[in-house]
GUSENU-171899 format. One record per residue (C-alpha): chain; x, y, z. Coordinates in nm, 2 decimals, padded with zeros to 4 digits. Example, Ala and Ser with C-alpha at 12.3 -4.5 7.8 and 13.67 -1.06 7.14 Angstrom:
<sites>
SITE  ch       x       y       z
SITE   A   01.23  -00.45   00.78
SITE   A   01.37  -00.11   00.71
</sites>
This chain:
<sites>
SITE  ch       x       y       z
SITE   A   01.93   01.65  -02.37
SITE   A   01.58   01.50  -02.33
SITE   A   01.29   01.72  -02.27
SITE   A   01.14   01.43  -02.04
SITE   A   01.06   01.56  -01.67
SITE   A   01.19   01.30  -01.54
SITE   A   01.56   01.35  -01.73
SITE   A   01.65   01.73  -01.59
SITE   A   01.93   01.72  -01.47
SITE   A   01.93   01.64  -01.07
SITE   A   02.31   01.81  -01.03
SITE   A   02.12   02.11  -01.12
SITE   A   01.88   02.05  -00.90
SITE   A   02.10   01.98  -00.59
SITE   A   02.21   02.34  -00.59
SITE   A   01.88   02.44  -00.50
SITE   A   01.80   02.16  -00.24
SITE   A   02.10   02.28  -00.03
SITE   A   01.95   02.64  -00.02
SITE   A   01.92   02.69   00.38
SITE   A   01.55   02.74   00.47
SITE   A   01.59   02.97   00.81
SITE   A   01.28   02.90   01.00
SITE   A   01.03   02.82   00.75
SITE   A   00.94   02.47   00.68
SITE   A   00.77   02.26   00.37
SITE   A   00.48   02.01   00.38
SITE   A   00.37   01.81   00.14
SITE   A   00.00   01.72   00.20
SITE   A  -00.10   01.36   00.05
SITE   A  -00.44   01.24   00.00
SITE   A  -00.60   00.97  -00.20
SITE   A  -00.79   01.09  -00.51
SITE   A  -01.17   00.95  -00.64
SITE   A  -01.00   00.68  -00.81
SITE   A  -00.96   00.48  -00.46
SITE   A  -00.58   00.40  -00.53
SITE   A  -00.36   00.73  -00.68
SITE   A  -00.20   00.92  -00.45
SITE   A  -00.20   01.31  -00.49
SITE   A   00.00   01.55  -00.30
SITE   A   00.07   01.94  -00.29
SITE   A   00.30   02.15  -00.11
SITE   A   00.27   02.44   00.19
SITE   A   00.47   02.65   00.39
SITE   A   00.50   02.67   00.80
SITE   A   00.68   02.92   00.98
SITE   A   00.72   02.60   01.22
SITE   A   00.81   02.30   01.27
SITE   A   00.52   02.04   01.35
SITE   A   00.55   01.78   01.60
SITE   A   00.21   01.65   01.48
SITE   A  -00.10   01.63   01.28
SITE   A  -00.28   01.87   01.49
SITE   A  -00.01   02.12   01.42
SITE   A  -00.10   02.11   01.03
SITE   A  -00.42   02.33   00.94
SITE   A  -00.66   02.20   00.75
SITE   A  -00.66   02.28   00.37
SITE   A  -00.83   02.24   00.07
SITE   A  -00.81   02.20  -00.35
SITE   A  -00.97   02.13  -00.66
SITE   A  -01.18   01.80  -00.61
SITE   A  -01.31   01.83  -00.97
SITE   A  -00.94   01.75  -01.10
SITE   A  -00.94   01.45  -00.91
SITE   A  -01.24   01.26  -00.96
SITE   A  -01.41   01.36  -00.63
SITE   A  -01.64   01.66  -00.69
SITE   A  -01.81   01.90  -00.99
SITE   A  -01.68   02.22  -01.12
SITE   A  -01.96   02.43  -00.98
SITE   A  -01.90   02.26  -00.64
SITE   A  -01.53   02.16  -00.63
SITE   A  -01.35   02.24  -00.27
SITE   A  -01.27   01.95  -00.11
SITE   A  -01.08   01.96   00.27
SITE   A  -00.78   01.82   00.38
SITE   A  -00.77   01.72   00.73
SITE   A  -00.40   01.60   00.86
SITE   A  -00.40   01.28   01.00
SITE   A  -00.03   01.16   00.98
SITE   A   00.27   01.29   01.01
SITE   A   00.63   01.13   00.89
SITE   A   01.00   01.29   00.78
SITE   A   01.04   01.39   00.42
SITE   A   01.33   01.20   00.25
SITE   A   01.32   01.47  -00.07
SITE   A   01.37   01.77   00.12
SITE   A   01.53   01.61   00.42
SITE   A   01.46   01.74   00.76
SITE   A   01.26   01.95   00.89
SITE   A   01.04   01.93   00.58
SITE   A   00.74   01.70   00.65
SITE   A   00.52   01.47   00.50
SITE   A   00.11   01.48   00.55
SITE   A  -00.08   01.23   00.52
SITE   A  -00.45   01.34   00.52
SITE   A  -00.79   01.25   00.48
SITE   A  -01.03   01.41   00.24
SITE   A  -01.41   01.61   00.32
SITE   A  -01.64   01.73   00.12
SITE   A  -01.80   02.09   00.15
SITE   A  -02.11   01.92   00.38
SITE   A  -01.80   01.80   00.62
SITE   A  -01.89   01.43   00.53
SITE   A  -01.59   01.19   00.40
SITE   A  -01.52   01.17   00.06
SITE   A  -01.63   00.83  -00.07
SITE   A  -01.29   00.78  -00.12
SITE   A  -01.19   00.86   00.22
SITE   A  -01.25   00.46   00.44
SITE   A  -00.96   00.58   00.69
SITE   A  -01.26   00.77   00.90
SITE   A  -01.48   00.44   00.94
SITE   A  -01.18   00.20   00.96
SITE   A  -01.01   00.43   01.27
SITE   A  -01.33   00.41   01.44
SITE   A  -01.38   00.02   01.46
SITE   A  -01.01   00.00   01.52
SITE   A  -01.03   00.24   01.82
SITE   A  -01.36   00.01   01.92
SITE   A  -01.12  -00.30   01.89
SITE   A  -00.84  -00.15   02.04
SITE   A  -00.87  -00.39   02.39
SITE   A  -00.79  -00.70   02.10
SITE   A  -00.48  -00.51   02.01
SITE   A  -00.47  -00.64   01.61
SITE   A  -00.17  -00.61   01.45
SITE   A  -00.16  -00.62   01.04
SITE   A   00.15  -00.65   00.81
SITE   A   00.10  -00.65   00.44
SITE   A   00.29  -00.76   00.16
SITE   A   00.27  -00.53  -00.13
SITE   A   00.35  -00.64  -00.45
SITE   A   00.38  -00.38  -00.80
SITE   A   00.55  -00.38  -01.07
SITE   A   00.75  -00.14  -01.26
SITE   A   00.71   00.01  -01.61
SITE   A   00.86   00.20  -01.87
SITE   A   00.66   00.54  -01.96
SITE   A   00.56   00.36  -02.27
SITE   A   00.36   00.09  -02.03
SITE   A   00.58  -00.17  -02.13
SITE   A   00.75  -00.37  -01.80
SITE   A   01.05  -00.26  -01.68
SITE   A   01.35  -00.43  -01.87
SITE   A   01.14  -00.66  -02.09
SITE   A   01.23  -00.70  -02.46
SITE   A   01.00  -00.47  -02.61
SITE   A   00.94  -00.67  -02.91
SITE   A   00.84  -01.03  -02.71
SITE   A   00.91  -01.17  -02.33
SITE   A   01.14  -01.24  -02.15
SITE   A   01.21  -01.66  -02.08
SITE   A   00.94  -01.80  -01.85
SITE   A   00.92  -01.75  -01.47
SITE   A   01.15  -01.94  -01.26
SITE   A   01.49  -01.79  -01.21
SITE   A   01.37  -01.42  -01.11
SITE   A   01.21  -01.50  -00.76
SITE   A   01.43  -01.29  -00.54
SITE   A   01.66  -01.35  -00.82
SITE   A   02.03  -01.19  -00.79
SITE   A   02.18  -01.11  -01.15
SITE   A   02.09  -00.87  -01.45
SITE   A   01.96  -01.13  -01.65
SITE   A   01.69  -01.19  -01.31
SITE   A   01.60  -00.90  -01.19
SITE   A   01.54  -00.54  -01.35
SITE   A   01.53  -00.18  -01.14
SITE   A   01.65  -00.30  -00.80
SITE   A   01.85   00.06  -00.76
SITE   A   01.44   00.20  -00.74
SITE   A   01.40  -00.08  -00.48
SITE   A   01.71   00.02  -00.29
SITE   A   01.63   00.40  -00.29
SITE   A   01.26   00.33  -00.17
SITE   A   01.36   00.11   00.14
SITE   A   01.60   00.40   00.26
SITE   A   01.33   00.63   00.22
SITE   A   01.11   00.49   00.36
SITE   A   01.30   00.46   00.69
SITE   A   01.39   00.80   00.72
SITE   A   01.04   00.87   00.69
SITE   A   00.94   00.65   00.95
SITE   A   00.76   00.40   00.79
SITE   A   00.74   00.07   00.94
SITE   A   00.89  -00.13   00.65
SITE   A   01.05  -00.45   00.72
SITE   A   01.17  -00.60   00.41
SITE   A   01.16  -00.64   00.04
SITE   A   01.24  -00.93  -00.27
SITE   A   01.19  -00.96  -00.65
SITE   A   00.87  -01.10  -00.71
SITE   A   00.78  -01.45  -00.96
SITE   A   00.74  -01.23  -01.28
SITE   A   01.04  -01.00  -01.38
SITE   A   01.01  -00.63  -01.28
SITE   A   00.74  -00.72  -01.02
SITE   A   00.89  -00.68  -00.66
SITE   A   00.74  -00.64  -00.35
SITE   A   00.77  -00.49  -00.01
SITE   A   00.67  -00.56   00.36
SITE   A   00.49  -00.30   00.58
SITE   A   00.44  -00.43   00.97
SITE   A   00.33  -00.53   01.18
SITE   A   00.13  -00.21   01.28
SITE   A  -00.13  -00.20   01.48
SITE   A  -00.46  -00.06   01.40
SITE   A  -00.47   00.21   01.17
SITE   A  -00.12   00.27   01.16
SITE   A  -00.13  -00.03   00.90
SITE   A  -00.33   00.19   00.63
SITE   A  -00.13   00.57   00.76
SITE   A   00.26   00.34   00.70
SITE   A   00.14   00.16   00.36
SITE   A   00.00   00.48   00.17
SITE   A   00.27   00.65   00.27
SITE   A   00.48   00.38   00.19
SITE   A   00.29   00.36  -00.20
SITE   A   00.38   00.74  -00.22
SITE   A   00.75   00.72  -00.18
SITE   A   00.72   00.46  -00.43
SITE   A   00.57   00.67  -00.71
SITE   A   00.81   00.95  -00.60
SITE   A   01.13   00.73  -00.61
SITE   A   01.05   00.62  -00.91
SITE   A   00.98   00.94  -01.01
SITE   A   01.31   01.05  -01.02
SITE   A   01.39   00.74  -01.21
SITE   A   01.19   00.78  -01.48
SITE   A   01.00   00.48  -01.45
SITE   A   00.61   00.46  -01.36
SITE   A   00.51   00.20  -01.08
SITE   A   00.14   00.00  -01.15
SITE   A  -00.02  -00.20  -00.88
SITE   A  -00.27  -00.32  -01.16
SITE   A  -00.31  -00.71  -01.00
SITE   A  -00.29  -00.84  -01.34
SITE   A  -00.06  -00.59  -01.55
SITE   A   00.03  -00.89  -01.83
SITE   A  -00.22  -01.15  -01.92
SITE   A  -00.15  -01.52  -01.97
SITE   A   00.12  -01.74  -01.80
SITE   A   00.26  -01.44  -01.51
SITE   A   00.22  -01.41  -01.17
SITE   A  -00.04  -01.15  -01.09
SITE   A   00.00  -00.90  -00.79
SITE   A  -00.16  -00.89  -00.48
SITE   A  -00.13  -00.72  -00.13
SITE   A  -00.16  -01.01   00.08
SITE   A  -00.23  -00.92   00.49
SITE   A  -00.09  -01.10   00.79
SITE   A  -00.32  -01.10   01.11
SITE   A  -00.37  -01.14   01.44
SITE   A  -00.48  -01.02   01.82
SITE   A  -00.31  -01.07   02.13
SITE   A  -00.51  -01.37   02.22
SITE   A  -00.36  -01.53   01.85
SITE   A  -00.03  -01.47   01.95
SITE   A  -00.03  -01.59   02.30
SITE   A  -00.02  -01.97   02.41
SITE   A  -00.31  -02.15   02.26
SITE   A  -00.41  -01.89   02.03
SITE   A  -00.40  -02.13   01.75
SITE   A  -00.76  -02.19   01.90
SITE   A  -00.84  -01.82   01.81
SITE   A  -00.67  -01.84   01.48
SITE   A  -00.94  -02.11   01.41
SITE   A  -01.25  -01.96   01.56
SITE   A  -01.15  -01.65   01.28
SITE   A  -01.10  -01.82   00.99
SITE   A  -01.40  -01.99   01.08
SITE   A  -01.61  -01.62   01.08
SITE   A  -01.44  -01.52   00.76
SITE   A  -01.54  -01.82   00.59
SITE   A  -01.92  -01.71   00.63
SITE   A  -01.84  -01.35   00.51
SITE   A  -01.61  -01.46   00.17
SITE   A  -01.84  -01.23  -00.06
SITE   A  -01.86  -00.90   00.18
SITE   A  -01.44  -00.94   00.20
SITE   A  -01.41  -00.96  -00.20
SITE   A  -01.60  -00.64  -00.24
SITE   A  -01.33  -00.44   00.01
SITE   A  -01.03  -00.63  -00.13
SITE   A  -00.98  -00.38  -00.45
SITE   A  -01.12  -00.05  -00.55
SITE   A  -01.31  -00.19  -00.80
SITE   A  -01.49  -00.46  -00.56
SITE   A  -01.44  -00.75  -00.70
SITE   A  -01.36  -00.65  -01.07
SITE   A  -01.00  -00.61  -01.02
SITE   A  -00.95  -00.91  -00.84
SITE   A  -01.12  -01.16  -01.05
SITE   A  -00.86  -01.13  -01.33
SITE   A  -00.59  -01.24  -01.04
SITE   A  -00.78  -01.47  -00.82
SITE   A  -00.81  -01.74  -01.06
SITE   A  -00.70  -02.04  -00.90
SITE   A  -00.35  -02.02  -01.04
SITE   A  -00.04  -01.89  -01.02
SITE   A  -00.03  -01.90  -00.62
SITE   A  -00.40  -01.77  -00.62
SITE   A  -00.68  -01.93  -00.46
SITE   A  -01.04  -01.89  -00.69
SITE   A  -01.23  -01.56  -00.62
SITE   A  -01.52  -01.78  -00.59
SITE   A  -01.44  -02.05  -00.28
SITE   A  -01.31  -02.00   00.05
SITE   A  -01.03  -02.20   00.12
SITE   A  -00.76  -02.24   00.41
SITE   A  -00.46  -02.41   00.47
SITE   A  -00.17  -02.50   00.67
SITE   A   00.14  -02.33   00.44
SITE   A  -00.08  -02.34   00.13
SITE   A  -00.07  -02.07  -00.12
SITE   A  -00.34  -02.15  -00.30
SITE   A  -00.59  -02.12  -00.03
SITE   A  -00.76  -01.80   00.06
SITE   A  -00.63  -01.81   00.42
SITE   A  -00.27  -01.97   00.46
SITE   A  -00.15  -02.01   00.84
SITE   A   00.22  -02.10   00.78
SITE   A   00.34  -02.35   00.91
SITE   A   00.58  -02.24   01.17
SITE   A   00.27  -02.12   01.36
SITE   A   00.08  -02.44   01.30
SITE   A   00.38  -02.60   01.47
SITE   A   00.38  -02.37   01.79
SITE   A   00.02  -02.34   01.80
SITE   A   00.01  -01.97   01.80
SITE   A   00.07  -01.67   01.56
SITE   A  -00.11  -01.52   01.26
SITE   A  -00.29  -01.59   00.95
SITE   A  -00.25  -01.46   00.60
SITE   A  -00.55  -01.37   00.40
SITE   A  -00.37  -01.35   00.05
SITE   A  -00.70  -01.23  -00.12
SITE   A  -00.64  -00.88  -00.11
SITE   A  -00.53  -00.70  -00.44
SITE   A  -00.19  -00.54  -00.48
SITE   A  -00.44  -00.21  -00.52
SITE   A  -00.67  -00.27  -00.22
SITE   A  -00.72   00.04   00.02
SITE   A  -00.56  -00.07   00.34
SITE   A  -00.85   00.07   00.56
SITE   A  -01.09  -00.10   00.38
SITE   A  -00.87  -00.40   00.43
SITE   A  -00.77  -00.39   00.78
SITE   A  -01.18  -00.26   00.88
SITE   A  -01.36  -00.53   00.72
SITE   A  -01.08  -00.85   00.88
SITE   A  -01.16  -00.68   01.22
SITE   A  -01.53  -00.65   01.20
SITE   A  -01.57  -01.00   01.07
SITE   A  -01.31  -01.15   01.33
SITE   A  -01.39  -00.94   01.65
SITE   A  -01.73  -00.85   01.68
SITE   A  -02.04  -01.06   01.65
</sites>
């Protein structure tokens, strides 16, 4: 038998799952670490179980492990901020999703949930909603994509589009066992497809509104990593994981306020694109962890991209910066998609920077 993690045996495993808990109760806390876009997690016990965040104390680790503080200085705090079902350890096991201080009780730099929840609260009369569309693609452990030949590639893209057939699409159990996850957990998902390039799918998280739309997606990237976890196969959100003639991956994000979707909005629909067209540089820098750097290997002006240099919209064009689809062109009310954001964007930093630029002056 392998010595691979991922290959123990899970009927082994299963014995223990079943194991009745009495009163006690297991959280898994999840933050985001210094790189801007992994996921961490580690487990506690509660002689309860919580009905909410504020039930969950606060709690700390090792912040020189993940990139976020120095050996001589390394406690880092936990705050919970979200709570949602665990699909691993079934109910009434919980995961929490938290945000990250230092020892001075200021934000990690990581940590854009604390800025983004106060604009959101200050725009909260607007009611935005968000949905995002996040693309990844799956790997082998060796890096190589998921499926592919691993001495060339497979025939060009075309067929594998939400493809149906083994010669189309590679992994879809993973996709299967992280949309059933992901609704026991709560998370707003709302669909999934194969994506252009083979073993790059996506899925849909919306609409939420306000912060919810960064709390569901994070949550939503860490059942991902888990599921295919117990796979055996590694998930990258890299927008650009194979060079040359591939689709890259992005995280594009579907917008609007009340006044958008009610009769006439299309007026308001205009009047923001208008606003983000004046702030096209200050939205690249939030768009990827990297600002800018991760992006500008995607946003090339190809392959369904729009150039990370020019603002662009259109009516049901993806090669623009801003698409409004048609079907809201046509009843003159809706949303609009800004498909620059990178498949490894932070949602906060996201969702903050569309509503500072579209709802206050």
């Amino acid at each position: 038998m392998s010595s691979h993690t991922a290959a123990t045996d899970k009927n082994v495993l299963e014995r223990y799952m079943t194991l009745p808990l009495d009163t006690k109760v297991m959280l898994e806390y999840i933050w985001i670490d210094g790189t801007g876009e992994g996921v961490r997690s580690k487990c506690r016990t509660l002689d309860f179980e919580p009905k909410s965040p504020k039930d969950c104390p606060i709690w700390n680790y090792d912040g020189s492990s993940t990139y976020q503080a120095e050996g001589s200085n390394s406690d880092m705090y936990l705050h919970p901020v979200a709570i949602f079902r665990d699909p691993f350890r079934r109910d009434p096991n919980k995961l929490v999703l938290c945000e990250v201080f230092k020892y001075n009780k200021k934000p990690a730099e990581t940590n854009q949930r604390k800025t983004c929840n106060e604009v959101m609260e200050q725009a909260k009369d607007k009611k935005p909603w968000f949905g995002i569309e996040q693309e990844y693609t799956l790997l082998d452990t060796d890096g190589h994509p998921f499926g592919w030949p691993k001495n060339g590639f497979p025939g060009p893209q075309g067929p594998y589009y939400c493809g149906v057939g083994a010669n189309k699409v590679y992994g879809r159990d993973i996709i299967e066992a992280h949309y059933r996850a992901c609704l026991y957990a709560g998370v707003k998902i709302a669909g999934c497809n194969a994506e252009v390039m083979p073993a790059q799918w996506e899925f849909q998280v919306g609409p939420c509104e306000g912060i919810d739309m960064g709390d569901h997606l994070w949550i939503g990237r860490y059942l991902l990593h888990r599921v295919a976890e117990d796979f055996g196969v590694v998930v990258t959100l890299d927008p650009k994981p194979i060079e040359g003639d591939w689709n890259g991956a992005g995280a594009h994000c579907n917008y609007s306020t009340l006044q958008m979707r009610e009769d006439g909005g299309i007026k308001y629909i205009e009047d923001a694109i208008e606003k983000l067209s004046k702030h096209h540089v200050r939205h690249i820098k939030a768009y990827d962890p990297k600002e800018g750097k991760d992006n500008e290997r995607r946003l090339t002006g190809f392959h369904e991209t729009s150039s990370i240099h020019d603002f662009s919209a259109g009516i049901a064009n993806r090669g623009a910066s801003i698409r409004i689809p048609r079907q809201v062109a046509e009843e003159k009310k809706g949303y609009l998609e800004d498909r620059r954001p990178s498949s490894n964007c932070d949602p906060y930093a996201v969702t903050e920077v569309i509503v500072r630029t579209t709802c206050f002056d």
